[in-house]
VEXMARKOL-61001 format. One record per residue: residue in one letter; x, y, z of N, C-alpha, C in turn. Coordinates in steps of 0.05 Angstrom, whole numbers. Example, Ala and Ser with C-alpha at 12.3 -4.5 7.8 and 13.67 -1.06 7.14 Angstrom:
// residues 2
REC residuo    nxx    nyy    nzz   caxx   cayy   cazz    cxx    cyy    czz
REC       A    264   -114    156    246    -90    156    264    -66    156
REC       S    257    -45    142    273    -21    143    258      1    157
//
This chain:
// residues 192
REC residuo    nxx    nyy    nzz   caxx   cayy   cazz    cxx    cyy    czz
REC       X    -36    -69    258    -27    -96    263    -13    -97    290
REC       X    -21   -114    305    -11   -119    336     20   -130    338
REC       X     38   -117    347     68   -125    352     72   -137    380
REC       X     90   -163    378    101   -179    403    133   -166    405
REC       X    147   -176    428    174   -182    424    183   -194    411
REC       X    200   -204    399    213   -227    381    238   -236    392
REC       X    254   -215    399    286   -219    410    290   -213    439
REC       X    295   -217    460    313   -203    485    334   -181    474
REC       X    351   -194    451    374   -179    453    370   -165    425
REC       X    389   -141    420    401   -118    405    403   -138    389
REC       X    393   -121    353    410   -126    335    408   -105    314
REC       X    432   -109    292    437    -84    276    420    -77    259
REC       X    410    -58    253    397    -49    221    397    -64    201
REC       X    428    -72    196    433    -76    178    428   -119    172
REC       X    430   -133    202    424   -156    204    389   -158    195
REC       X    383   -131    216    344   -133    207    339   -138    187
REC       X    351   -119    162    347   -122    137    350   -147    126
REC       X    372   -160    128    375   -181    116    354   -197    134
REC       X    349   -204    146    331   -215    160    298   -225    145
REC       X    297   -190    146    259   -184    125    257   -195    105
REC       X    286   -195     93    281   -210     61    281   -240     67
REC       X    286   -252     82    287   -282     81    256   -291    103
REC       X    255   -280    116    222   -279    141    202   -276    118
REC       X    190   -305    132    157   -303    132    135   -288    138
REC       X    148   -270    165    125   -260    183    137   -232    181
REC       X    126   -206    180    144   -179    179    147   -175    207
REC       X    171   -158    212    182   -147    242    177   -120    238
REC       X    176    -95    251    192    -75    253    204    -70    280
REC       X    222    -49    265    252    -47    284    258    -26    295
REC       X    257    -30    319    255      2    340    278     -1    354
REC       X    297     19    359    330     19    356    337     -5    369
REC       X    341    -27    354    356    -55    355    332    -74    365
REC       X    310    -69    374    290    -82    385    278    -86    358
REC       X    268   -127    358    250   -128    329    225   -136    338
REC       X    210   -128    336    181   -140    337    157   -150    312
REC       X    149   -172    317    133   -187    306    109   -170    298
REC       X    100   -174    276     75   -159    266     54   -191    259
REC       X     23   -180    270      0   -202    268     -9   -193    247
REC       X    -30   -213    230    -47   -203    209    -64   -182    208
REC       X    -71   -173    194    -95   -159    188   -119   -167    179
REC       X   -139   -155    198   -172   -162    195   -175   -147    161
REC       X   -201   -163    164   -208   -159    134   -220   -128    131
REC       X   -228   -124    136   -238    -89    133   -219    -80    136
REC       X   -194    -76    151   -168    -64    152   -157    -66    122
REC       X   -164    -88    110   -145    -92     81   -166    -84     59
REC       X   -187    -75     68   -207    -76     43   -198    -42     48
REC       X   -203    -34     75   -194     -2     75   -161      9     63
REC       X   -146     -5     68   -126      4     57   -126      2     31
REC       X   -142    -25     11   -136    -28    -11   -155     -9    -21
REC       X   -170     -2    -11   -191     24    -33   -178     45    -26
REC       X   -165     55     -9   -142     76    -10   -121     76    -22
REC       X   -105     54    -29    -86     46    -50    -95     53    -78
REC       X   -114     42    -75   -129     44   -106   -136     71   -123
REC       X   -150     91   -103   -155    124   -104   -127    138   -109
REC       X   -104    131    -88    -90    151    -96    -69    142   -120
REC       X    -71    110   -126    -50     97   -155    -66    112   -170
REC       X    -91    114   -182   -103    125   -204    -99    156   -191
REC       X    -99    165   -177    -92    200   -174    -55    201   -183
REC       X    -42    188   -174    -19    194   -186     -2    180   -211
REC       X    -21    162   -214    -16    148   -246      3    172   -263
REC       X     28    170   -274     39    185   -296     54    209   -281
REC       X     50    220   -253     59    230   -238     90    210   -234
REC       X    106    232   -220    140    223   -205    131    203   -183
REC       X    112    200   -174    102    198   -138     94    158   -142
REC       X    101    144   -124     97    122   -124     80    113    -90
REC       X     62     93   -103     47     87    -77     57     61    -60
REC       X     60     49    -40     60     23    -36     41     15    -19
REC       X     34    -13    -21     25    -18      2     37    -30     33
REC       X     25    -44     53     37    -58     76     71    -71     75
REC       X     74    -77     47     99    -94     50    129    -83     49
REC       X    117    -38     43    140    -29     41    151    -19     68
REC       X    173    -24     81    177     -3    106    189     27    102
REC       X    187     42    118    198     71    121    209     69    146
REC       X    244     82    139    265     83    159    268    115    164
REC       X    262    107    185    276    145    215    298    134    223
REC       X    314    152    206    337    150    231    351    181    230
REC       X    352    174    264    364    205    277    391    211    284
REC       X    407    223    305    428    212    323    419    199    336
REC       X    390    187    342    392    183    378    368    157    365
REC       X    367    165    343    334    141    341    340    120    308
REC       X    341     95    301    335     76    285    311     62    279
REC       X    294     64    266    276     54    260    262     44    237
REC       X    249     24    233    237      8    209    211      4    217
REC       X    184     18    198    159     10    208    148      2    173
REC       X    125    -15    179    113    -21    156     83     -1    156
REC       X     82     29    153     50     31    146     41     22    126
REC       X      4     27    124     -5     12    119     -7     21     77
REC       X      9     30     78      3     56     61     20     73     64
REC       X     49     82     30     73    108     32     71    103      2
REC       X     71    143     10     73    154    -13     98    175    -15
REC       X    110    160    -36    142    184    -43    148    183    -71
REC       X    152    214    -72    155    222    -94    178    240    -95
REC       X    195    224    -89    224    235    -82    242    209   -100
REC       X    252    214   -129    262    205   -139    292    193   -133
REC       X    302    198   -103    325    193   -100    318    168    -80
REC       X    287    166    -73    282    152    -51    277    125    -63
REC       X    311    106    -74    294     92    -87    307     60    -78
REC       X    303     64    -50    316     42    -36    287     15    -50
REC       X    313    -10    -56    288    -42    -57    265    -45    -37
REC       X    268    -40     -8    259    -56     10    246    -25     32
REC       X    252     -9     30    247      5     43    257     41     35
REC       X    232     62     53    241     89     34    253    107     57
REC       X    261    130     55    271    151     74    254    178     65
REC       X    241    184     46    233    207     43    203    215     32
REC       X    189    195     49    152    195     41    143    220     43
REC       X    125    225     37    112    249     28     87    248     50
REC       X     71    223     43     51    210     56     53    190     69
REC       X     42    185     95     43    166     97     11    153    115
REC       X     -2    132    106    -29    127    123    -27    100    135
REC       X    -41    101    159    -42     76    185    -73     68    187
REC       X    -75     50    180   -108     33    193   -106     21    217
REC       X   -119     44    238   -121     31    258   -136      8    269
REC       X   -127     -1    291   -137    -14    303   -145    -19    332
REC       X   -159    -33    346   -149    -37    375   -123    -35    386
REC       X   -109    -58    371    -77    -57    387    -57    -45    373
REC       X    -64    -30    353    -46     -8    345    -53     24    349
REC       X    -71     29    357    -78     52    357    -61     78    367
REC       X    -65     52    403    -40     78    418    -10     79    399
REC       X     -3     58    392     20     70    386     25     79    349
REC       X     -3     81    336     -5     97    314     -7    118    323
REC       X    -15    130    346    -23    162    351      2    173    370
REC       X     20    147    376     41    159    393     68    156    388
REC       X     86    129    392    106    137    380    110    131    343
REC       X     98    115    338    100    125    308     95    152    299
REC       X     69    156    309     75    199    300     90    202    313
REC       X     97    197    334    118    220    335    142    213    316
REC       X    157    191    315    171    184    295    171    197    267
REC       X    155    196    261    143    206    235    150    229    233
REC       X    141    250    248    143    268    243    174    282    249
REC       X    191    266    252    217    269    247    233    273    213
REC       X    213    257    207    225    262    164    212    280    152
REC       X    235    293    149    230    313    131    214    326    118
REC       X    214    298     98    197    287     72    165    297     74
REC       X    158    291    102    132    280    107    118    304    116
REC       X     87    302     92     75    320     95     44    324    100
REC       X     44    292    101      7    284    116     17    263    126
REC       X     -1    258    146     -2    230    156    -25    216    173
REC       X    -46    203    154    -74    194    158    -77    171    184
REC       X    -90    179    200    -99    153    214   -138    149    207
REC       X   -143    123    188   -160    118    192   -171     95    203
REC       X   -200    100    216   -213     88    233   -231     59    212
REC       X   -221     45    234   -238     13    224   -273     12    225
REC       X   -273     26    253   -302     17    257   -319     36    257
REC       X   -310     59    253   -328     85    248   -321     95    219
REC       X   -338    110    200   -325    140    188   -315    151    187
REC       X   -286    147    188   -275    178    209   -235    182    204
REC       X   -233    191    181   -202    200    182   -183    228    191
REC       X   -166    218    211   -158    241    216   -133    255    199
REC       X   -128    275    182   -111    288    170    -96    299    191
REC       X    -61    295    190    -47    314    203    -26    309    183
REC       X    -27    346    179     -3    362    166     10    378    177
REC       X     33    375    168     61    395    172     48    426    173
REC       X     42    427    149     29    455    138     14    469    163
REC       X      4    455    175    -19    460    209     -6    449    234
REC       X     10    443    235     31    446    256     20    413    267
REC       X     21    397    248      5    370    253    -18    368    270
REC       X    -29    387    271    -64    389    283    -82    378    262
REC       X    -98    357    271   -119    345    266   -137    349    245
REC       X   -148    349    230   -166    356    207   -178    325    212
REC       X   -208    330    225   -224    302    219   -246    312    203
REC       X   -242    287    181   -261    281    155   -287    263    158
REC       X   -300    265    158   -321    239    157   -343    247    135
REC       X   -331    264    113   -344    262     93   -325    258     61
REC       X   -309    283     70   -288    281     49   -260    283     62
REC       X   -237    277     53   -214    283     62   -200    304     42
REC       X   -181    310     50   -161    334     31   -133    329     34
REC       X   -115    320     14    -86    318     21    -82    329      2
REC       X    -79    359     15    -50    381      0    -30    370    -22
REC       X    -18    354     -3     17    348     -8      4    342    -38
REC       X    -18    330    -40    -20    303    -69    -42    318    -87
REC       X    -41    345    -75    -78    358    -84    -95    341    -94
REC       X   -109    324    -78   -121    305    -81   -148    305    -58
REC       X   -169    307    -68   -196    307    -45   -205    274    -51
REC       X   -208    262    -29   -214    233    -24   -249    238    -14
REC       X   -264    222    -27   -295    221    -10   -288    198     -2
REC       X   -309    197     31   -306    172     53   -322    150     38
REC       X   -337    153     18   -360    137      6   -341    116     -4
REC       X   -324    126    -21   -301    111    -34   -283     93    -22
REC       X   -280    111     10   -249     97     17   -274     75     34
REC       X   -289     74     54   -311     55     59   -327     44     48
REC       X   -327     43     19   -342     32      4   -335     -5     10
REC       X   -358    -26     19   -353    -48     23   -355    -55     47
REC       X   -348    -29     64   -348    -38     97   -372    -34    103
REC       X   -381    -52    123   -409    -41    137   -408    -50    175
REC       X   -432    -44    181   -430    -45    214   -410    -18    227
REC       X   -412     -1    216   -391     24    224   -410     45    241
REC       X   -395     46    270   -400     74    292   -412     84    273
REC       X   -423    112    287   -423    127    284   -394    154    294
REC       X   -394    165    280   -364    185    275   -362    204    311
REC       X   -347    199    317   -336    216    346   -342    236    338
REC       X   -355    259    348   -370    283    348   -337    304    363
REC       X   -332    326    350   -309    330    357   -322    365    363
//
């Protein structure tokens, strides 16, 4: 989803919050800076929701809870505050049991897009890979086949799927048939 400015000026964490709950439109919040989030295309939501769907039935009766778009995940460092909405968090960290938002995802996956891409592959990872918690983190592609796995476990190097995927953290093997099932008009997969 494509982010604007929203504010000139600084505001607190703790204002943002109260903020999200009363807003129509979601922000996230990059240290005091809020920005506006646009809708999502339909294949973006058909992709996330058949990925929602695979891993609720993989962790059904499991500790581990899924959300979709509407939950955020907060980084915060000494030096860094942050609130993002992926598109797709998975935590199974029983203490992580903030209303509105988590601190200790396990998983977390992004449907890219045109105007999110660069900054799904840049400062959100990098962000990301500040917690802890976090032990995959999927970027998949809209218009091609093609998910990239990066784990902790591999020093967050790349694992691209364009048949099946594998998330460790959830021992869980995903086929692309499933998570693209519905989409059509798709590239062909970047030859790596």
């Amino acid at each position: 989803m494509a982010i604007s400015a929203l504010s000139p000026g600084l505001i607190h964490p703790e204002d943002y919050l109260i903020g999200e709950q009363h807003s129509f439109i979601k922000h996230e919040y990059i240290n005091g800076a809020v920005y506006a989030m646009a809708g999502a295309s339909e294949t973006h939501n058909l992709l996330a929701g058949n990925i929602f769907f695979h891993l609720f039935r993989h962790l059904r009766g499991s500790p581990c809870k899924v959300f979709m778009s509407d939950m955020k995940v907060q980084i915060k460092t000494a030096s860094t505050e942050c609130f993002y909405y992926p598109d797709i968090v998975v935590s199974c960290d029983a203490t992580d049991n903030h209303e509105y938002y988590k601190v200790n995802p396990l998983v977390i996956v992004e449907v890219l897009s045109e105007s999110t891409s660069r900054t799904d592959r840049g400062e959100k990872f990098y962000n990301y890979q500040r917690l802890d918690s976090l032990q995959e983190y999927l970027l998949v592609e809209q218009n091609r086949r093609q998910i990239e796995v990066y784990a902790r476990a591999n020093q967050w190097q790349a694992v691209i799927g364009t048949e099946v995927v594998t998330l460790r953290a959830l021992n869980l093997t995903l086929s692309l048939d499933d998570i693209y099932e519905r989409i059509s008009n798709l590239e062909s997969p970047v030859k790596v």
